[in-house]
C-alpha positions as CSV (number, residue, x, y, z in Angstrom):
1,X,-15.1,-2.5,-11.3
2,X,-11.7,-2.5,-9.7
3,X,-9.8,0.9,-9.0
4,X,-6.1,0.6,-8.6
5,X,-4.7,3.4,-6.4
6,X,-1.6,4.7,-5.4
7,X,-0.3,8.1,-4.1
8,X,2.9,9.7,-3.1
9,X,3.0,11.6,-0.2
10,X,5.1,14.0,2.1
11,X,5.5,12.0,4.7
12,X,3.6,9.4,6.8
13,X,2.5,11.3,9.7
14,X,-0.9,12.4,10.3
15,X,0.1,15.7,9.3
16,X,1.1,14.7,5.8
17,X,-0.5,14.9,2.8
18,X,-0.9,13.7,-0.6
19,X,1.6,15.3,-3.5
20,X,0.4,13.1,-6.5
21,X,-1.8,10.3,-7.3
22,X,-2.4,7.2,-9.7
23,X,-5.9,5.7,-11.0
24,X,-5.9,3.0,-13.1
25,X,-9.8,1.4,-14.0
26,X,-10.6,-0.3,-17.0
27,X,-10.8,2.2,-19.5
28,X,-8.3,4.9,-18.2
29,X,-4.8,5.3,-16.6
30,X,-4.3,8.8,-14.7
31,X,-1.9,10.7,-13.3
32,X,-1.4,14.0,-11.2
33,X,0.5,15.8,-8.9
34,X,-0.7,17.7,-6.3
35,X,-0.1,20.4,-4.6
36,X,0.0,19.1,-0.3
37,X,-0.2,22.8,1.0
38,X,3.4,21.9,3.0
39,X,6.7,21.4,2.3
40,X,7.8,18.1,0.7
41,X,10.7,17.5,2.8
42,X,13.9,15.9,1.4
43,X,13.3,12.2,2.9
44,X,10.3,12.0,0.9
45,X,11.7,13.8,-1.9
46,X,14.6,10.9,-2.0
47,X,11.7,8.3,-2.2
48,X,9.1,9.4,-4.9
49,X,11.8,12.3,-6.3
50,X,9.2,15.2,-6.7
51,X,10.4,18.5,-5.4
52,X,8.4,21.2,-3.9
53,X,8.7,23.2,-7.1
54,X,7.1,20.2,-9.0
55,X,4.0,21.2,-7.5
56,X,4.1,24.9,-6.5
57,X,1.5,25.4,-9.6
58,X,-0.4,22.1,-9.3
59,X,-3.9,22.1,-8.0
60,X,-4.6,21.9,-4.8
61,X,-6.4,17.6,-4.0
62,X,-9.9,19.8,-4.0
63,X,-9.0,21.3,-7.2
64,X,-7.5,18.6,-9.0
65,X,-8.8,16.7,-11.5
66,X,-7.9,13.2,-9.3
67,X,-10.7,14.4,-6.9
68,X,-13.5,14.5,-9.8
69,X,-12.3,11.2,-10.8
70,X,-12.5,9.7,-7.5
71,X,-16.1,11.2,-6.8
72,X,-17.3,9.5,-9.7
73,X,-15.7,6.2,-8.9
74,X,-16.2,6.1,-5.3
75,X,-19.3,4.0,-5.3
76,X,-20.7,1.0,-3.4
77,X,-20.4,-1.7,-6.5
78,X,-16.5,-0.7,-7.0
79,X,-13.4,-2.5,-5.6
80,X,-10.7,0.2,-4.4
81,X,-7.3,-2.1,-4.5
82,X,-3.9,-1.0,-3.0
83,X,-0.7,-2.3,-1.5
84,X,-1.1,-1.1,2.4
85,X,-4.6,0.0,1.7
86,X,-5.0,1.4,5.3
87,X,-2.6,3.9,4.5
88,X,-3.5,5.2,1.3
89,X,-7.8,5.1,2.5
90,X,-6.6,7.6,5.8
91,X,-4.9,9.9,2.9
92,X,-8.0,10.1,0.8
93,X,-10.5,10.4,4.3
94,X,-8.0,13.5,5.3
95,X,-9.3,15.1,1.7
96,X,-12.6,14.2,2.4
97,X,-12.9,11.3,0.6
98,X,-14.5,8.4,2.7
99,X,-14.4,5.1,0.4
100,X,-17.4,3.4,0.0
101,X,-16.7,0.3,-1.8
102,X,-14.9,-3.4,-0.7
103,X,-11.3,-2.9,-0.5
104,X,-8.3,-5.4,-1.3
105,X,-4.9,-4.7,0.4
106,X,-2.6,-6.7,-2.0
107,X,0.3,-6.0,0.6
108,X,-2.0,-8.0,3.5
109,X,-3.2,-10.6,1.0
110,X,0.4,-11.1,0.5
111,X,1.3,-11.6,4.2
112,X,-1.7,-14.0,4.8
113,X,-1.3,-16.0,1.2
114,X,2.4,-16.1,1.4
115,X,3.4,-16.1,4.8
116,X,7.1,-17.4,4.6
117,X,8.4,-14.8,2.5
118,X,11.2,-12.0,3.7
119,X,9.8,-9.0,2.8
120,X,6.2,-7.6,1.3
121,X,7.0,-4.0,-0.1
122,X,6.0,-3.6,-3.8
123,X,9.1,-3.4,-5.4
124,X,10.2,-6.8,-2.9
125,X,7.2,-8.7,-4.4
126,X,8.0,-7.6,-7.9
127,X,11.2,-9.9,-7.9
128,X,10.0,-11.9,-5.5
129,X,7.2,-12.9,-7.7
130,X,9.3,-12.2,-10.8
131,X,6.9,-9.5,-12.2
132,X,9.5,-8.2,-14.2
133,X,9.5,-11.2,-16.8
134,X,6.3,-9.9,-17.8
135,X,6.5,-6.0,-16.7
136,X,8.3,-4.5,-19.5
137,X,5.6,-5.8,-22.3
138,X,2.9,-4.6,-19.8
139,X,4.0,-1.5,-18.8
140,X,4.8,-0.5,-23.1
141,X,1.3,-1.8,-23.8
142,X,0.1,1.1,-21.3
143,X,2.4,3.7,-22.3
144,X,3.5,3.1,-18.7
145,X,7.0,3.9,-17.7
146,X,8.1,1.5,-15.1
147,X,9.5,4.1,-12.4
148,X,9.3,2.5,-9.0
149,X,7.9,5.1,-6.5
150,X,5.7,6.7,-9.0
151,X,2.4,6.5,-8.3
152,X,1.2,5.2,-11.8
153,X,4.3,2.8,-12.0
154,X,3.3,1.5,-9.0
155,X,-0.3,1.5,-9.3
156,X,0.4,-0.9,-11.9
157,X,2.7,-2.8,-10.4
158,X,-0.6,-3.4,-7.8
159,X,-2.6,-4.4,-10.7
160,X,-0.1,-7.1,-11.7
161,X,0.5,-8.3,-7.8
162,X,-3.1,-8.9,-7.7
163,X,-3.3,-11.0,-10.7
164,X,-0.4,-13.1,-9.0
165,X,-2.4,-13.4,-6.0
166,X,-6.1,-14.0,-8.0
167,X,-4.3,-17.7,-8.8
168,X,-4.2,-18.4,-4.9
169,X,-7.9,-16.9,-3.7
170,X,-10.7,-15.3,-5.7
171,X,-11.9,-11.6,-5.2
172,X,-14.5,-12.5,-2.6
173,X,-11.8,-13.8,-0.7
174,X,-9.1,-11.4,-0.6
175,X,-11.9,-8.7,-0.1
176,X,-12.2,-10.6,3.5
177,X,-8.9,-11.1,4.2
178,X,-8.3,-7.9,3.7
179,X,-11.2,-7.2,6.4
180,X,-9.6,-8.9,9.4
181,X,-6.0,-9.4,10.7
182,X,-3.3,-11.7,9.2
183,X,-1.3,-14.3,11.9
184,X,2.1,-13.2,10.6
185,X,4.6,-16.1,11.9
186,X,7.5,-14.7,11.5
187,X,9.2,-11.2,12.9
188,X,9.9,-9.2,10.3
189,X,12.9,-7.1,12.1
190,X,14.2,-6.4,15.6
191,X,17.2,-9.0,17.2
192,X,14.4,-12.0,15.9
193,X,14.3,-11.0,12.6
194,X,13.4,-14.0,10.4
195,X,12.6,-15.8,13.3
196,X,8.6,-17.6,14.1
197,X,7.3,-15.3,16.4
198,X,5.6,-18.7,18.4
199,X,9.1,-19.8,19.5
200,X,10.2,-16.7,20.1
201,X,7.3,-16.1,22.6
202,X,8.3,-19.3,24.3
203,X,11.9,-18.5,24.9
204,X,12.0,-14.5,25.2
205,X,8.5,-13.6,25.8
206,X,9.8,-10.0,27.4
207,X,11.5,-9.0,24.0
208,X,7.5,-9.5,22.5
209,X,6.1,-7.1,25.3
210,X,8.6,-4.7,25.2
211,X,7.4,-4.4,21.4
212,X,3.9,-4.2,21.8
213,X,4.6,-1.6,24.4
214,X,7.7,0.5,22.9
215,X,6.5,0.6,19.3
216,X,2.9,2.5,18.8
217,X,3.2,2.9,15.2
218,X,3.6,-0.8,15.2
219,X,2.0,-3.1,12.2
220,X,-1.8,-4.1,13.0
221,X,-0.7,-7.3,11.6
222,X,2.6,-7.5,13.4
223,X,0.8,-6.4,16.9
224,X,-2.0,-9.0,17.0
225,X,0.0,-12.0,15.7
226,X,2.4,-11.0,18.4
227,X,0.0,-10.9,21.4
228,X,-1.7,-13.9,19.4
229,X,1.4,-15.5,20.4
230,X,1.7,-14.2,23.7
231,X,-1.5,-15.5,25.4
């Protein structure tokens, strides 16, 4: 069974935590906020727009009702599947959730499926793809508002990326690609932006180390294609 995932968070440091969550399987949609334990501060806040008092009376992750769910569904045969699935996986393993199914990243399926696009965040690929032709019958079916930067919104908007991308590789396939690391070929920002990332390590080759050596919280994608490049 496939489990769409997505959560909002109050930051994305290793100190932050998870403030609400969204499950969508086949027979259920869920949502809940949670109460992180810390402050949401007001750069998160102006993302996924839940306040602290939002969630001064909601369960703590251990408490909640999103943990029970995700005990029950975190088994071997079942396919978690989010957009930067690293991300959301070290959010669940810092509640003590350690996911023990295949996993599909629909945001590096995207990079390695559709490499010469300009950007790969959710609500990008929703126009890019032109999602929203289709959303607004989806999302009523549901009972689904579409609210981008909620976690059920978006965990949706997953679920509809990934049927995009099931027309250019099948499950087993973007199971593996979302196992290994994706040759990106372009830079997606810095002075290059836009630009292939093989010419560029021809003619500034400096500009790529200084990179790979400046910027720790760099891409896993971004940082191999570069030193791909490189040597």
């Amino acid at each position: 069974m496939l489990v769409f995932l997505d959560t909002e968070t109050t930051g994305v440091e290793v100190k932050d935590k998870i403030c609400a969550l969204g499950l969508i399987t086949d027979s259920e949609l869920h949502f809940e906020r949670i109460n992180p334990g810390k402050k949401i501060p007001p750069s998160a806040s102006a993302i996924h727009h839940i306040t602290n008092e939002m969630v001064k009376d909601a369960p703590s992750f251990i408490e909640s009702i999103s943990a029970q769910k995700l005990e029950t569904l975190n088994i071997s045969e079942n396919v978690l599947v989010s957009h930067n699935a690293p991300f959301e996986l070290s959010m669940l393993q810092k509640e003590g959730i350690a996911w023990q199914g295949q996993v599909i990243d629909t945001l590096k399926c995207a990079k390695s499926l559709m490499d010469d696009l300009e950007g790969y965040s959710l609500q990008f690929l929703r126009y890019e793809l032109r999602l929203y032709r289709e959303e607004e019958a989806v999302f009523k079916t549901l009972g689904v508002s579409i609210t981008p930067h909620h976690a059920l919104s978006d965990a949706l908007h997953t679920r509809m990326v990934l049927e995009y991308l099931l027309d250019l590789a099948d499950l087993e396939r973007l199971i593996e690609i979302s196992k290994s690391y994706v040759l990106l070929s372009r830079l997606p920002f810095g002075k290059y932006a836009k630009k292939r990332i093989e010419e560029i390590a021809l003619k500034d080759p400096g500009y790529l180390k200084w990179m790979v050596e400046s910027l720790m919280d760099m891409d896993e994608d971004l940082r191999y294609s570069i030193e791909y490049y490189l040597h």
